[in-house]
ChimeraX commands (.cxc) that place a marker at each C-alpha (Angstrom):
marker #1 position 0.00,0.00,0.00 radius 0.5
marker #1 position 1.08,3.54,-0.25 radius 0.5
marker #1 position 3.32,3.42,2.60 radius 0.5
marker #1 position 6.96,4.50,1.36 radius 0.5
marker #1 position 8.64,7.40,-0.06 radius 0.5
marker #1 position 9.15,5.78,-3.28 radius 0.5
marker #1 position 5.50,4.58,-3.45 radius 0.5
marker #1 position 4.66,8.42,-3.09 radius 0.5
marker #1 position 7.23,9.94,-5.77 radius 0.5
marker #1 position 6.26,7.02,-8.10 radius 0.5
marker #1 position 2.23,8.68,-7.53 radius 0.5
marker #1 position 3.75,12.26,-8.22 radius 0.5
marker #1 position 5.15,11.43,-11.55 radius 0.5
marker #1 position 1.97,9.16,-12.22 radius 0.5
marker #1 position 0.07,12.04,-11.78 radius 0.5
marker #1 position 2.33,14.77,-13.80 radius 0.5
marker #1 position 2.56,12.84,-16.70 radius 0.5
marker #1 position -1.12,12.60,-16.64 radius 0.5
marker #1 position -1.41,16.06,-16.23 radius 0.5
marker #1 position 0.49,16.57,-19.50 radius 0.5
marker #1 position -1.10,14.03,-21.34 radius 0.5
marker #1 position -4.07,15.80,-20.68 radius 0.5
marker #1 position -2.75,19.34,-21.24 radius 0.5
marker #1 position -1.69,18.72,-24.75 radius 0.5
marker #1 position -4.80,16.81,-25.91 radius 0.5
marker #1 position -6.75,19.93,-24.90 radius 0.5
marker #1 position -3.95,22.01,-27.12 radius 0.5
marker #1 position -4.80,19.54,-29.81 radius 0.5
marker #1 position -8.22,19.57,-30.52 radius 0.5
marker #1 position -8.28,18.59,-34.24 radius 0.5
marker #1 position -7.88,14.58,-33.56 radius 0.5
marker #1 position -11.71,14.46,-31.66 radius 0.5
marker #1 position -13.52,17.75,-33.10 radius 0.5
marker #1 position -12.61,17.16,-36.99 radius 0.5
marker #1 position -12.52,13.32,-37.45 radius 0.5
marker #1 position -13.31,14.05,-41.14 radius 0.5
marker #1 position -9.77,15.62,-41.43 radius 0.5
marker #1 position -7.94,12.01,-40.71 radius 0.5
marker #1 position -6.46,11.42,-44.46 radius 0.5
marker #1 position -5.18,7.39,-43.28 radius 0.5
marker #1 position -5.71,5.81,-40.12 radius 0.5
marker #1 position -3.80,2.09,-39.23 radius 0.5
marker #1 position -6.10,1.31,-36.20 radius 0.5
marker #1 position -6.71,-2.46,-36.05 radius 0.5
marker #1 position -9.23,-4.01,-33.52 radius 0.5
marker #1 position -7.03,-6.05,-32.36 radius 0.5
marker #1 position -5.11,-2.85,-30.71 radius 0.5
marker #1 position -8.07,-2.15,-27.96 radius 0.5
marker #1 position -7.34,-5.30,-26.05 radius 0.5
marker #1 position -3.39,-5.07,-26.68 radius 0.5
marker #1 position -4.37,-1.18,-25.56 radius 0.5
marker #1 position -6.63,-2.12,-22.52 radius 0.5
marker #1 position -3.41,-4.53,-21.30 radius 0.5
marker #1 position -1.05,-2.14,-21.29 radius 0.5
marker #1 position -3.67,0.79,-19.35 radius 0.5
marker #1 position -3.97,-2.19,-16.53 radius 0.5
marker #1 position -0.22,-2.46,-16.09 radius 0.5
marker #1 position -0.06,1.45,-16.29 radius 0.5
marker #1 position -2.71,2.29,-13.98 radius 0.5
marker #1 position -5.40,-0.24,-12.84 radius 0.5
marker #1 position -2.02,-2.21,-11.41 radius 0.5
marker #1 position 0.20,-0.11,-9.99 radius 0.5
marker #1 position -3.13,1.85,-8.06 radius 0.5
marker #1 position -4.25,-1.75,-6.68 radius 0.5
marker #1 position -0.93,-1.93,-4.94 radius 0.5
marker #1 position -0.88,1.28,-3.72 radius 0.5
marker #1 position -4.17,1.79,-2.20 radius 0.5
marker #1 position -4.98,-1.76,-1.50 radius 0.5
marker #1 position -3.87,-4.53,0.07 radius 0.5
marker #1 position -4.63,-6.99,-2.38 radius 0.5
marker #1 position -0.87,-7.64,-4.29 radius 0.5
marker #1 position 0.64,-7.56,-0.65 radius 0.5
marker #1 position 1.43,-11.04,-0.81 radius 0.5
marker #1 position 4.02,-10.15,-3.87 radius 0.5
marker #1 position 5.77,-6.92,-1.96 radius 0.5
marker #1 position 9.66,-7.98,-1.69 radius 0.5
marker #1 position 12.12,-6.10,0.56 radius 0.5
marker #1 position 15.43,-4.74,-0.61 radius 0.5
marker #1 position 18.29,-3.98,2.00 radius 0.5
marker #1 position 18.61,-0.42,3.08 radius 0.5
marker #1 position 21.28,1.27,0.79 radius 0.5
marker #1 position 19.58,-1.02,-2.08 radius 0.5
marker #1 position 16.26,0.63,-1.44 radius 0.5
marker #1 position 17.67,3.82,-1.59 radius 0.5
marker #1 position 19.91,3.01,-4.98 radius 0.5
marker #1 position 16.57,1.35,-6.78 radius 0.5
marker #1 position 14.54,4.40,-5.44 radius 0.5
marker #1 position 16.49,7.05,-6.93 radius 0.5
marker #1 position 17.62,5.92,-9.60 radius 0.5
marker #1 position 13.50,5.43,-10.49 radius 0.5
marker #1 position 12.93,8.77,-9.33 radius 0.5
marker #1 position 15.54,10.16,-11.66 radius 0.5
marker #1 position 13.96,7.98,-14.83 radius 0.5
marker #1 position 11.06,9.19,-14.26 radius 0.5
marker #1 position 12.10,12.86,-14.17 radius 0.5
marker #1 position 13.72,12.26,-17.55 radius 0.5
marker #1 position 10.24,10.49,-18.91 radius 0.5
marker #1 position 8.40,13.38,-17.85 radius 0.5
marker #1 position 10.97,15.95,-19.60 radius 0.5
marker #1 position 10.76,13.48,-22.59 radius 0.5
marker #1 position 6.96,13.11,-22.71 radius 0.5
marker #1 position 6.75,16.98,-22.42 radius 0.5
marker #1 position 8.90,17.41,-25.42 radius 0.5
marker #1 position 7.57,15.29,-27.71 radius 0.5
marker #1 position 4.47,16.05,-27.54 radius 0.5
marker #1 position 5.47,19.86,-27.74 radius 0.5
marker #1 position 7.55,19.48,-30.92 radius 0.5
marker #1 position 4.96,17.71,-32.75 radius 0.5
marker #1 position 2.52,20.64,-31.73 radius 0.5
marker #1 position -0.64,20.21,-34.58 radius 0.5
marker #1 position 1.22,16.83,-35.80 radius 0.5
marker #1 position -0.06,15.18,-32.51 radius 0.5
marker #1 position -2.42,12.54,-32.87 radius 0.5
marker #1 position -2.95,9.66,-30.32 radius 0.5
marker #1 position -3.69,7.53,-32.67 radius 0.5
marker #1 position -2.28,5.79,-35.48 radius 0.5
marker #1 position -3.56,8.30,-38.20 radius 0.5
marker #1 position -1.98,10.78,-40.33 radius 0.5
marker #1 position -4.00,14.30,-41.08 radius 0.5
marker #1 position -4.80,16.00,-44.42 radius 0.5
marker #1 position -2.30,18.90,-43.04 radius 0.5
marker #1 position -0.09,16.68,-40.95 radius 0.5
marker #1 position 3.55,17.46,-41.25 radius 0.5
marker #1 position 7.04,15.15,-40.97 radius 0.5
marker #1 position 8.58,16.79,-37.39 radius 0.5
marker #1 position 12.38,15.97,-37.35 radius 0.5
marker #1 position 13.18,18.75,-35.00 radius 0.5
marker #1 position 13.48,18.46,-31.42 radius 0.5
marker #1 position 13.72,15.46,-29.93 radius 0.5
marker #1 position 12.51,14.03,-33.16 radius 0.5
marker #1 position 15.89,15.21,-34.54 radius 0.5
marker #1 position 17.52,11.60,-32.97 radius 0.5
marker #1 position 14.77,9.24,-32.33 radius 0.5
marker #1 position 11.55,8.63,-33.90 radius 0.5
marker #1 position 9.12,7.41,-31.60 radius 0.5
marker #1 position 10.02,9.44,-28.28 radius 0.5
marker #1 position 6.51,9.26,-26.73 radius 0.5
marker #1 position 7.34,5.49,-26.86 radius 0.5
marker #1 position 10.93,5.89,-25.37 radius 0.5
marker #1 position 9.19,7.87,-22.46 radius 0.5
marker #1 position 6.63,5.47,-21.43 radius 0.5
marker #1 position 9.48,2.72,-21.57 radius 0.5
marker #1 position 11.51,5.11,-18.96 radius 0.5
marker #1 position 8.03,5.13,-16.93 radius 0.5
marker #1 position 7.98,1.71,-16.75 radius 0.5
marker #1 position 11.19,1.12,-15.58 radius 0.5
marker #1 position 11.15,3.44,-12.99 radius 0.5
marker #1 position 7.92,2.07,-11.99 radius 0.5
marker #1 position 10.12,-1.26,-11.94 radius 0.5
marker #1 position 12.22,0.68,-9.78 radius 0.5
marker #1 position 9.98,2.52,-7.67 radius 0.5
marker #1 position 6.95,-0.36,-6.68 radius 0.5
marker #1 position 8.99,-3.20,-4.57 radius 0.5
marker #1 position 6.58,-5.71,-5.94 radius 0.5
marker #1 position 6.92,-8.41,-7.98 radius 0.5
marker #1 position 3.62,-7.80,-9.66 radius 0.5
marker #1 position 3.06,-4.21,-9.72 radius 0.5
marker #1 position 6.63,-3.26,-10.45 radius 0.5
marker #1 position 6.82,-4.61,-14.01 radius 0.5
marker #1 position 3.39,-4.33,-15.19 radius 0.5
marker #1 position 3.91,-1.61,-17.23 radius 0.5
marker #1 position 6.83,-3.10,-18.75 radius 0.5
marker #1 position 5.67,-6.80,-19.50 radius 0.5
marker #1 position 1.90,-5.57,-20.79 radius 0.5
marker #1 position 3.21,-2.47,-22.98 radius 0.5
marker #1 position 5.51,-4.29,-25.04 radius 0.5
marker #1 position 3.23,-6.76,-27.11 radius 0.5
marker #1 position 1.60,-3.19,-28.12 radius 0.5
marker #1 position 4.24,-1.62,-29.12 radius 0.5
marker #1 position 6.19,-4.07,-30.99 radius 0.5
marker #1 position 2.61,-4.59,-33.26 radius 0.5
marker #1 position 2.16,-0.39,-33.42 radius 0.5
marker #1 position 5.16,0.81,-34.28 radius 0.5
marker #1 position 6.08,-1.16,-37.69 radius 0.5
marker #1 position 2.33,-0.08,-38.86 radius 0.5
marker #1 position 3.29,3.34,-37.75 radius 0.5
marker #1 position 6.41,3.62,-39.80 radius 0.5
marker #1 position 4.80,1.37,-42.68 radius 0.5
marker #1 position 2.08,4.63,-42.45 radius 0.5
marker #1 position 4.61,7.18,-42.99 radius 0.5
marker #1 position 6.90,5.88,-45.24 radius 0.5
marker #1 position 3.59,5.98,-47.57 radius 0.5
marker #1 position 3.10,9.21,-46.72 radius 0.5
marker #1 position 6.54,10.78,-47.00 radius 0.5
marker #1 position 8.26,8.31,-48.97 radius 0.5
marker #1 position 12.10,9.22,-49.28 radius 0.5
marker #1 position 11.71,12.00,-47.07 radius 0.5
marker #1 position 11.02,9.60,-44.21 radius 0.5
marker #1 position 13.54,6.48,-45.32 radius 0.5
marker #1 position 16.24,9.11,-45.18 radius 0.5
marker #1 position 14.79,10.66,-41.79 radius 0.5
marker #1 position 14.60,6.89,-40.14 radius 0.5
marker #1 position 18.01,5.93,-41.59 radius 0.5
marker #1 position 19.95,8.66,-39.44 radius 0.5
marker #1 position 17.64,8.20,-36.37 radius 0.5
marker #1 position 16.81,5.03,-33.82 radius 0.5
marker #1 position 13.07,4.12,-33.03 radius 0.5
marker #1 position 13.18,4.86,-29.39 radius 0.5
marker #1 position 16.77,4.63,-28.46 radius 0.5
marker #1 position 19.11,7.60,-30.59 radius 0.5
marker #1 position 21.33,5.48,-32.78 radius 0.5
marker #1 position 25.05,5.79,-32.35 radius 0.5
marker #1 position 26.88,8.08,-34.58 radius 0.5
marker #1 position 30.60,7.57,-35.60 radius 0.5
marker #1 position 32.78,10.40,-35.46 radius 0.5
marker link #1:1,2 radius 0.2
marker link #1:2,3 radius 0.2
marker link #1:3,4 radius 0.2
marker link #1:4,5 radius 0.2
marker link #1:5,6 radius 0.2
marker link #1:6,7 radius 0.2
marker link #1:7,8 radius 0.2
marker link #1:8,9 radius 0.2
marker link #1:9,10 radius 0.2
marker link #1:10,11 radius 0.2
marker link #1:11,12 radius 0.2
marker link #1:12,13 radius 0.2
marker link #1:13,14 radius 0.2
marker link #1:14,15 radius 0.2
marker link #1:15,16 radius 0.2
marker link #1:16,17 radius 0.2
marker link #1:17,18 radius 0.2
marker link #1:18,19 radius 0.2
marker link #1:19,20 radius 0.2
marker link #1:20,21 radius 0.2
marker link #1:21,22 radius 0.2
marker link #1:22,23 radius 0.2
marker link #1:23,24 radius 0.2
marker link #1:24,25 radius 0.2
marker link #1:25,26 radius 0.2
marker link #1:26,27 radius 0.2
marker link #1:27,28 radius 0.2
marker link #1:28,29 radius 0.2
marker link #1:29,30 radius 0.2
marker link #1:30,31 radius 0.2
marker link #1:31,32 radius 0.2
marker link #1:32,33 radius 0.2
marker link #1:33,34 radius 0.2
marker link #1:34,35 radius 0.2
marker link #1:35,36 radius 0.2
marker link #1:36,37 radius 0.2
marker link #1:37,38 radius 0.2
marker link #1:38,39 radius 0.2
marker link #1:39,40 radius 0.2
marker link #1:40,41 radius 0.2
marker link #1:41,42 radius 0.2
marker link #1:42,43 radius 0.2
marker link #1:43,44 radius 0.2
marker link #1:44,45 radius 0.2
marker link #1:45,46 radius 0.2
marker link #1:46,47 radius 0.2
marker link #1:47,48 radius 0.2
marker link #1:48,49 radius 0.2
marker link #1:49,50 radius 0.2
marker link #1:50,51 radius 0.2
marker link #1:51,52 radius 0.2
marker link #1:52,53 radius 0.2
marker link #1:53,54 radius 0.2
marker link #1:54,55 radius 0.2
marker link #1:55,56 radius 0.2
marker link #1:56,57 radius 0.2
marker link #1:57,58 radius 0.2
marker link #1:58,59 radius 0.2
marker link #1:59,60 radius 0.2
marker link #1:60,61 radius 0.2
marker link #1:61,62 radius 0.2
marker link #1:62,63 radius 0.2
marker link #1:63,64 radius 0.2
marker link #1:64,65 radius 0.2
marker link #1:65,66 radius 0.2
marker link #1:66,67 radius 0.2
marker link #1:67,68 radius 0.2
marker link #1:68,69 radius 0.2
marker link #1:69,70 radius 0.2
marker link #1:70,71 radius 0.2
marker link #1:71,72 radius 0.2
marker link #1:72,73 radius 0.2
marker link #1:73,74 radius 0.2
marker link #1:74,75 radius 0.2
marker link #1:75,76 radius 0.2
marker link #1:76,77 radius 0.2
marker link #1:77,78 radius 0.2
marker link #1:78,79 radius 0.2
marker link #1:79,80 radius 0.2
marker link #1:80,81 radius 0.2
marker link #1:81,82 radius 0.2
marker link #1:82,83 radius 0.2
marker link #1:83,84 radius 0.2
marker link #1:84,85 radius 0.2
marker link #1:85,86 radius 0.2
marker link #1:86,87 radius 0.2
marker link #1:87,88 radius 0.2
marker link #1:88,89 radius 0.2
marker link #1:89,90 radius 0.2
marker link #1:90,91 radius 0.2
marker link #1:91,92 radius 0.2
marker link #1:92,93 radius 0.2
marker link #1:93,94 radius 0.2
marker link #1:94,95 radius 0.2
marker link #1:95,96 radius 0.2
marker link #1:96,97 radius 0.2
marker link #1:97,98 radius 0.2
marker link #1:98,99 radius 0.2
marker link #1:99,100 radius 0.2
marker link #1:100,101 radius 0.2
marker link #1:101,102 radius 0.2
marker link #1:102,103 radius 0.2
marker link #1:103,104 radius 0.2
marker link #1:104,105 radius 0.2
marker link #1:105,106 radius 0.2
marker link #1:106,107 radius 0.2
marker link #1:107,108 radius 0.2
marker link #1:108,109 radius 0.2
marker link #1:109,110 radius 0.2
marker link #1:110,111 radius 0.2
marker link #1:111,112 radius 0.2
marker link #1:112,113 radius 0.2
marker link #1:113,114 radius 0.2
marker link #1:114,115 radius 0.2
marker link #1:115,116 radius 0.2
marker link #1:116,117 radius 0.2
marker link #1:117,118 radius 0.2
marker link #1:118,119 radius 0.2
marker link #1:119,120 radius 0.2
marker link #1:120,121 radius 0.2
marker link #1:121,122 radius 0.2
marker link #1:122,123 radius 0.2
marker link #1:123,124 radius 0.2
marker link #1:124,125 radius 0.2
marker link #1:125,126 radius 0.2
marker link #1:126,127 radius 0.2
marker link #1:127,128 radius 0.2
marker link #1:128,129 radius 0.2
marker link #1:129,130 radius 0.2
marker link #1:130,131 radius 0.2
marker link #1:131,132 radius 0.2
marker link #1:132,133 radius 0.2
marker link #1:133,134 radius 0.2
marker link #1:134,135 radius 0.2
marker link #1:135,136 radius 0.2
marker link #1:136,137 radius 0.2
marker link #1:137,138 radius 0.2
marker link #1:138,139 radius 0.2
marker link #1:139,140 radius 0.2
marker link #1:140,141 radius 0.2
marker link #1:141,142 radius 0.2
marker link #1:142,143 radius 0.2
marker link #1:143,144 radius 0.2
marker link #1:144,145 radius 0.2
marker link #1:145,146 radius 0.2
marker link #1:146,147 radius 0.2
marker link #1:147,148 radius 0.2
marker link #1:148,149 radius 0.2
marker link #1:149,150 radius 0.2
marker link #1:150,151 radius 0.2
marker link #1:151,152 radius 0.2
marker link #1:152,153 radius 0.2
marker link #1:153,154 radius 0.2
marker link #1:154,155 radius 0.2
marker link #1:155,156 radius 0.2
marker link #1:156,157 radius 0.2
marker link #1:157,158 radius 0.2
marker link #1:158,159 radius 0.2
marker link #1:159,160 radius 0.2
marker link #1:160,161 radius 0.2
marker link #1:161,162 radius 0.2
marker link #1:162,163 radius 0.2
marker link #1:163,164 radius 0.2
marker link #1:164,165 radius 0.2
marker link #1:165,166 radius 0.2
marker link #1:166,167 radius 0.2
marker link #1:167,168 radius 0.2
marker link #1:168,169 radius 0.2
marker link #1:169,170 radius 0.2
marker link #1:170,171 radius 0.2
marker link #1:171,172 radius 0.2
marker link #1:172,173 radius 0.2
marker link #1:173,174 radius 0.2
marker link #1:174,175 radius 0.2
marker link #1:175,176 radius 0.2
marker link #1:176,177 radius 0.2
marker link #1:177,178 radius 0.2
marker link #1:178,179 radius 0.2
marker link #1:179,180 radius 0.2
marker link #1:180,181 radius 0.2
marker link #1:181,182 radius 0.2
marker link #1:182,183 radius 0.2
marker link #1:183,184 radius 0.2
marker link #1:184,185 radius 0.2
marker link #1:185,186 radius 0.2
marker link #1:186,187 radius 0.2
marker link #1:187,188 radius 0.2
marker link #1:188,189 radius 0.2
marker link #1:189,190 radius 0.2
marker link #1:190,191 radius 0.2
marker link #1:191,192 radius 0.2
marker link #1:192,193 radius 0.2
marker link #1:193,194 radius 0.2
marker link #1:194,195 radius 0.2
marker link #1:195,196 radius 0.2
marker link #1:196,197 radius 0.2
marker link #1:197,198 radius 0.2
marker link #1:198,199 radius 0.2
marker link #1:199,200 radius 0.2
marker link #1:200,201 radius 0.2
marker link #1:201,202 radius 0.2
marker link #1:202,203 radius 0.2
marker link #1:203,204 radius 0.2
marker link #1:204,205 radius 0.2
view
């Protein structure tokens, strides 16, 4: 239950990146008020469930541990100076998944869509954070759930963001670069050939 430090910074960046998530949407209206401006959209049906997984191991989860007592029977205990290591070192990934989720989403400004659809008037960002990988929002929510690994000493609730976000993004992401490559054509090939998909690729020199 919400009974440690840790459990309580792990809440506070819960709750921030919500608040972002939430900000930009509102700064991005276009995606729910014009749905007649979507020029190609590479939702599936099979995405809700593979979507509804990875909200349980994001929030339904991690909320059951901390304000129940129902996953106490999987809480583990790590010595002191361990504890302390694991904490921060969560604390500061989720700091930098904040700053990253922040980013993205303001770079891409009118280009945001939390879907996988492209606009009539949607642009190719490369600027920004975009400038080294290509799927940051994705490279942030992996940060979030491995400081929720870090943060939640419990074998359930600690990697169930991690284990149940995966499946959907390894079966988004190809469909999402399949989608713009259509769209942008070289353009794109020679964007994605100088960046990495959520980690920056190594340069030489």
């Amino acid at each position: 239950m919400l009974d440690d430090l840790f459990d309580l910074v792990f809440l506070a960046g819960f709750l921030a990146a919500s608040l972002i998530r939430v900000y930009w949407l509102k700064k991005t209206p276009s995606w729910w008020r014009e749905p007649t401006e979507v020029a190609d959209s590479r939702e599936r049906k099979q995405d809700r469930p593979l979507m509804l997984l990875t909200a349980a191991g994001m929030i339904v989860v991690p909320f059951l541990y901390l304000f129940t007592s129902r996953l106490d029977f999987a809480d583990y205990t790590l010595p002191e100076t361990a504890s302390l290591v694991a904490g921060s070192l969560g604390g500061a990934l989720f700091l930098q998944a904040l700053l990253l989720l922040w980013r993205s989403h303001a770079d891409l400004a009118g280009s945001f869509s939390p879907g996988l659809q492209i606009r009539k008037n949607h642009r190719l960002v490369t600027t920004g954070v975009y400038e080294r990988v290509r799927h940051p929002m994705y490279a942030a929510h992996l940060l979030w759930a491995a400081a929720q690994l870090l943060l939640l000493h419990n074998w359930i609730a600690g990697p169930a963001f991690l284990v149940a976000s995966l499946p959907l993004y390894a079966a988004r992401i190809p469909r999402e670069e399949e989608m713009m490559e259509e769209k942008f054509g070289e353009e794109y090939r020679r964007y994605a050939e100088r960046t990495g998909r959520v980690v920056p690729r190594w340069r030489r020199g």
